[in-house]
VMD Tcl script that builds the backbone (N, CA, C; Angstrom):
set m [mol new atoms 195]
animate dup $m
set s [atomselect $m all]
$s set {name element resname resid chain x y z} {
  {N N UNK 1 A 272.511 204.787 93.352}
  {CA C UNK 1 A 272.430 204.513 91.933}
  {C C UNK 1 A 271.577 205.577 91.238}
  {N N UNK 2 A 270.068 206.113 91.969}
  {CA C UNK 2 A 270.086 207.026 91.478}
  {C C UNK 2 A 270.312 207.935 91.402}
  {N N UNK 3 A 271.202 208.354 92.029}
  {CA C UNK 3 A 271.932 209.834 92.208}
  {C C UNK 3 A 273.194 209.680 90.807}
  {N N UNK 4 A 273.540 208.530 90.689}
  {CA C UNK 4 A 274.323 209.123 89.708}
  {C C UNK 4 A 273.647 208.686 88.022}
  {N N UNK 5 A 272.697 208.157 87.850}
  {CA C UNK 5 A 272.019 208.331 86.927}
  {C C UNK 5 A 271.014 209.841 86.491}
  {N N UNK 6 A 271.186 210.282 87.826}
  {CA C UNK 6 A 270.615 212.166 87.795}
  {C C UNK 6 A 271.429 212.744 87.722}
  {N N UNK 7 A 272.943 212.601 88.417}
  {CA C UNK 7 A 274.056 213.193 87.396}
  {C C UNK 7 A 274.183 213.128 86.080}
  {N N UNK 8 A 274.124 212.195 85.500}
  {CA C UNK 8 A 274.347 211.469 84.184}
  {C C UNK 8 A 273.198 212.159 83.163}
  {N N UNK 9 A 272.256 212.491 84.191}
  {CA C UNK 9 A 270.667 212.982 83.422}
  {C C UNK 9 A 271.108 214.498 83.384}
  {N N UNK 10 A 271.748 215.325 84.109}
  {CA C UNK 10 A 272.526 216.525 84.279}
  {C C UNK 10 A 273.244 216.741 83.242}
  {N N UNK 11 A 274.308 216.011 82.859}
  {CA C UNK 11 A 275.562 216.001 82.386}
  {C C UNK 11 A 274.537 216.094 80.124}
  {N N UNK 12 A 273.857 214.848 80.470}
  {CA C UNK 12 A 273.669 214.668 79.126}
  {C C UNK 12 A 272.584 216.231 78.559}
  {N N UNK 13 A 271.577 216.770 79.300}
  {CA C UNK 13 A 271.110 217.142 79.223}
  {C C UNK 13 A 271.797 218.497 78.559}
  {N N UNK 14 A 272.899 219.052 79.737}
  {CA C UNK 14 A 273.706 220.246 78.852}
  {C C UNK 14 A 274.182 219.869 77.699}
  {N N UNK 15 A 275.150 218.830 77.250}
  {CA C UNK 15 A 275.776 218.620 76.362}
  {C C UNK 15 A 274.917 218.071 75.304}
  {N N UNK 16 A 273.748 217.468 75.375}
  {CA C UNK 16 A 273.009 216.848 74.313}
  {C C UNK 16 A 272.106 218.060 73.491}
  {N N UNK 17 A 272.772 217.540 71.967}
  {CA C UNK 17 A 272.027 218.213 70.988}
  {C C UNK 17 A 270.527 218.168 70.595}
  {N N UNK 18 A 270.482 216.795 70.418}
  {CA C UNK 18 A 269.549 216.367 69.799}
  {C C UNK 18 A 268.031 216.224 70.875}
  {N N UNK 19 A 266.790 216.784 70.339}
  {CA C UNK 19 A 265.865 217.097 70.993}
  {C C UNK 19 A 265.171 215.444 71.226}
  {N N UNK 20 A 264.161 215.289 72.236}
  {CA C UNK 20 A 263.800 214.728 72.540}
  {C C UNK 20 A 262.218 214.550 71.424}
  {N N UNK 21 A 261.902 213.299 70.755}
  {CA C UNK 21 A 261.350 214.261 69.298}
  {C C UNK 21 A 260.728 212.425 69.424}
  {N N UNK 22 A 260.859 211.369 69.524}
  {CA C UNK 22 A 260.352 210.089 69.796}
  {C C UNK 22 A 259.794 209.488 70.741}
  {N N UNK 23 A 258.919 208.331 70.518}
  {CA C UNK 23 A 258.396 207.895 71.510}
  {C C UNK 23 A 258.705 206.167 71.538}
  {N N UNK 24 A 258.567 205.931 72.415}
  {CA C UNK 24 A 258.989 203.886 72.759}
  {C C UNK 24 A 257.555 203.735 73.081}
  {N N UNK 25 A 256.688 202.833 72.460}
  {CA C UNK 25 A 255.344 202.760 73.461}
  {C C UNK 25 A 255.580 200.867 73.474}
  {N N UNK 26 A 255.338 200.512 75.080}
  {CA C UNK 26 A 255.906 199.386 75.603}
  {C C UNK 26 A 254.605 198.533 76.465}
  {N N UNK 27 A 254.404 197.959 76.854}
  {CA C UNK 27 A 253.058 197.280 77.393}
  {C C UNK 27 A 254.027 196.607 77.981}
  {N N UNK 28 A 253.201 196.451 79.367}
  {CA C UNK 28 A 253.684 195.451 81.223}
  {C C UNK 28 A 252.413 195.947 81.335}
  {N N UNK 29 A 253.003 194.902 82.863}
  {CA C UNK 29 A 251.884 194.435 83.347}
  {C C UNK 29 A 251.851 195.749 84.333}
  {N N UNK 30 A 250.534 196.076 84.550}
  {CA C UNK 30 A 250.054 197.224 85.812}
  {C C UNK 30 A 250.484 197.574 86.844}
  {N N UNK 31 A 250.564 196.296 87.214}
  {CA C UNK 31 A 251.397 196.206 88.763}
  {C C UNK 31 A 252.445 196.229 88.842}
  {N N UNK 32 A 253.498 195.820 87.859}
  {CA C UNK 32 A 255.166 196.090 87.636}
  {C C UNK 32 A 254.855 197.410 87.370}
  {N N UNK 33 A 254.324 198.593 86.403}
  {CA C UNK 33 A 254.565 199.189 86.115}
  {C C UNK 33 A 254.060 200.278 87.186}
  {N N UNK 34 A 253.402 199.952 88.537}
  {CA C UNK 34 A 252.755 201.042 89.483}
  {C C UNK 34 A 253.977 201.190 90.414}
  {N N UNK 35 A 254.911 199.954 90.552}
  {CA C UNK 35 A 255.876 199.569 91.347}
  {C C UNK 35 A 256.693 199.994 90.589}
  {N N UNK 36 A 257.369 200.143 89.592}
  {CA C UNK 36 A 258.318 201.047 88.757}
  {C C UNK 36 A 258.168 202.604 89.083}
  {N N UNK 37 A 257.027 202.605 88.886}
  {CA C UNK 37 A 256.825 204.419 89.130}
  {C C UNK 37 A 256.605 205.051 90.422}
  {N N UNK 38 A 256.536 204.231 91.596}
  {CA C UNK 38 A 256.195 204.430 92.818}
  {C C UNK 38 A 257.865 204.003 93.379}
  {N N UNK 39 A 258.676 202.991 92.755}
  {CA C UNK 39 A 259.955 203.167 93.135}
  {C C UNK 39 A 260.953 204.361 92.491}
  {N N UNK 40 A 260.913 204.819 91.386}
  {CA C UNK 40 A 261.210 205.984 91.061}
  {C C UNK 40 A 260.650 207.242 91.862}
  {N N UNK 41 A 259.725 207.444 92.018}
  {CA C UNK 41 A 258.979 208.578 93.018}
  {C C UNK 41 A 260.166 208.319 94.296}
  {N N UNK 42 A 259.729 207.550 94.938}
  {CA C UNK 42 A 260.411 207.247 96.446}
  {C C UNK 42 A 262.231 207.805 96.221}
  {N N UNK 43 A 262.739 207.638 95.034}
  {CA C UNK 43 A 263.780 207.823 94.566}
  {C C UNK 43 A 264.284 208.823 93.970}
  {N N UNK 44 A 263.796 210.129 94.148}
  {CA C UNK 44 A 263.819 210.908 93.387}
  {C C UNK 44 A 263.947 211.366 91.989}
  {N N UNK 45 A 263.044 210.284 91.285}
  {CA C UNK 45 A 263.443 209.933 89.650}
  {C C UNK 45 A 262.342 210.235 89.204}
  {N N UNK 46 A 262.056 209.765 88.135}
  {CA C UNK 46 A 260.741 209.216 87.527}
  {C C UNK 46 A 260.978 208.508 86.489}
  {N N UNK 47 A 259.851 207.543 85.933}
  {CA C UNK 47 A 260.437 206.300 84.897}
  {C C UNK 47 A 260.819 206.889 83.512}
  {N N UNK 48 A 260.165 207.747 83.236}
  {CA C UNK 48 A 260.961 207.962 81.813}
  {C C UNK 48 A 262.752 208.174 82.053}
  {N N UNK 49 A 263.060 209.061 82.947}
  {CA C UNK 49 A 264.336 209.316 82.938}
  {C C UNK 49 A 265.504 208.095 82.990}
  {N N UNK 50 A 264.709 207.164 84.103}
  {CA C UNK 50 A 265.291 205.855 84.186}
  {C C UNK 50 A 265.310 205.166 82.919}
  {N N UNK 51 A 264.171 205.521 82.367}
  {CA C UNK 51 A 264.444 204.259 81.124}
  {C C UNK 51 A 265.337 205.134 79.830}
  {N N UNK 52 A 265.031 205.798 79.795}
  {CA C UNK 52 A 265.959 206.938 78.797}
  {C C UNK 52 A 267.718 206.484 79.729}
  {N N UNK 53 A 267.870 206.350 80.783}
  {CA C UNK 53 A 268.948 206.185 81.240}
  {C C UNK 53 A 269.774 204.640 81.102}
  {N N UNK 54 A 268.852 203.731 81.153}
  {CA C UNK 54 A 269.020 202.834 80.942}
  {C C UNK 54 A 268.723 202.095 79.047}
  {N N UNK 55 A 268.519 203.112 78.264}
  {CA C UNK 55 A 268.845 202.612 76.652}
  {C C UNK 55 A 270.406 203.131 76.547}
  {N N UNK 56 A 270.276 204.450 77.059}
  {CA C UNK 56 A 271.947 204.975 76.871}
  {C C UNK 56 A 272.943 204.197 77.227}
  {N N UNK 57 A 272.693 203.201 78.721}
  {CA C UNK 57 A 273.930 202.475 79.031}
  {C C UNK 57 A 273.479 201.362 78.121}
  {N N UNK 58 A 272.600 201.032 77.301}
  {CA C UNK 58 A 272.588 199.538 76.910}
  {C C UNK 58 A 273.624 199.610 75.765}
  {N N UNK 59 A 273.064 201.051 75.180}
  {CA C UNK 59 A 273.820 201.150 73.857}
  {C C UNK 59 A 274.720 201.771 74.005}
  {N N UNK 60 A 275.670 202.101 75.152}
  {CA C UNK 60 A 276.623 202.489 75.068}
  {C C UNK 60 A 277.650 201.055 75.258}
  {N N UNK 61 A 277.211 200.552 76.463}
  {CA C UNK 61 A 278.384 199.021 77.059}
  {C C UNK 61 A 278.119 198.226 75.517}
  {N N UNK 62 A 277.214 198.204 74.503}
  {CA C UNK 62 A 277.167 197.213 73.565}
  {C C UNK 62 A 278.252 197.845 71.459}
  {N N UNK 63 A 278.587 199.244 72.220}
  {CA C UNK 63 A 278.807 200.330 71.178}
  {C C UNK 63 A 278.634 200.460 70.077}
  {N N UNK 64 A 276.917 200.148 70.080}
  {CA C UNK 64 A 276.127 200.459 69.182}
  {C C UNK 64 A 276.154 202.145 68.969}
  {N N UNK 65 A 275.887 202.308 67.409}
  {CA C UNK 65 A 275.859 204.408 67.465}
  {C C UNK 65 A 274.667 204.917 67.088}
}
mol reanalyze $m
mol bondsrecalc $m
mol representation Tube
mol addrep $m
């Protein structure tokens, strides 16, 4: 799964115009969030990309623009 969300992070990256220029600021709890970033590590990811990956599919399956 994450291999093709790092494709997907590939793919958008060439073709995407628009700069990266915002921020989401989000509050969890410590320990979800050490285990988020320590399962991304192990995964060859890291959480921003995941979560940047995961607004794109929200708002894409819901086809919001």
């Amino acid at each position: 799964m994450a291999d093709q969300r790092k494709a997907d992070s590939n793919v958008s990256r060439k073709t995407a115009k628009a700069k990266k220029d915002s921020q989401l600021l989000i509050r969890i709890n410590g320990e979800e969030r050490d285990k988020f970033v320590a399962l991304c590590s192990s995964l060859d990811t890291n959480a921003a990309r995941e979560i940047r990956w995961f607004i794109r599919r929200f708002v894409e399956e819901r086809g919001q623009s």
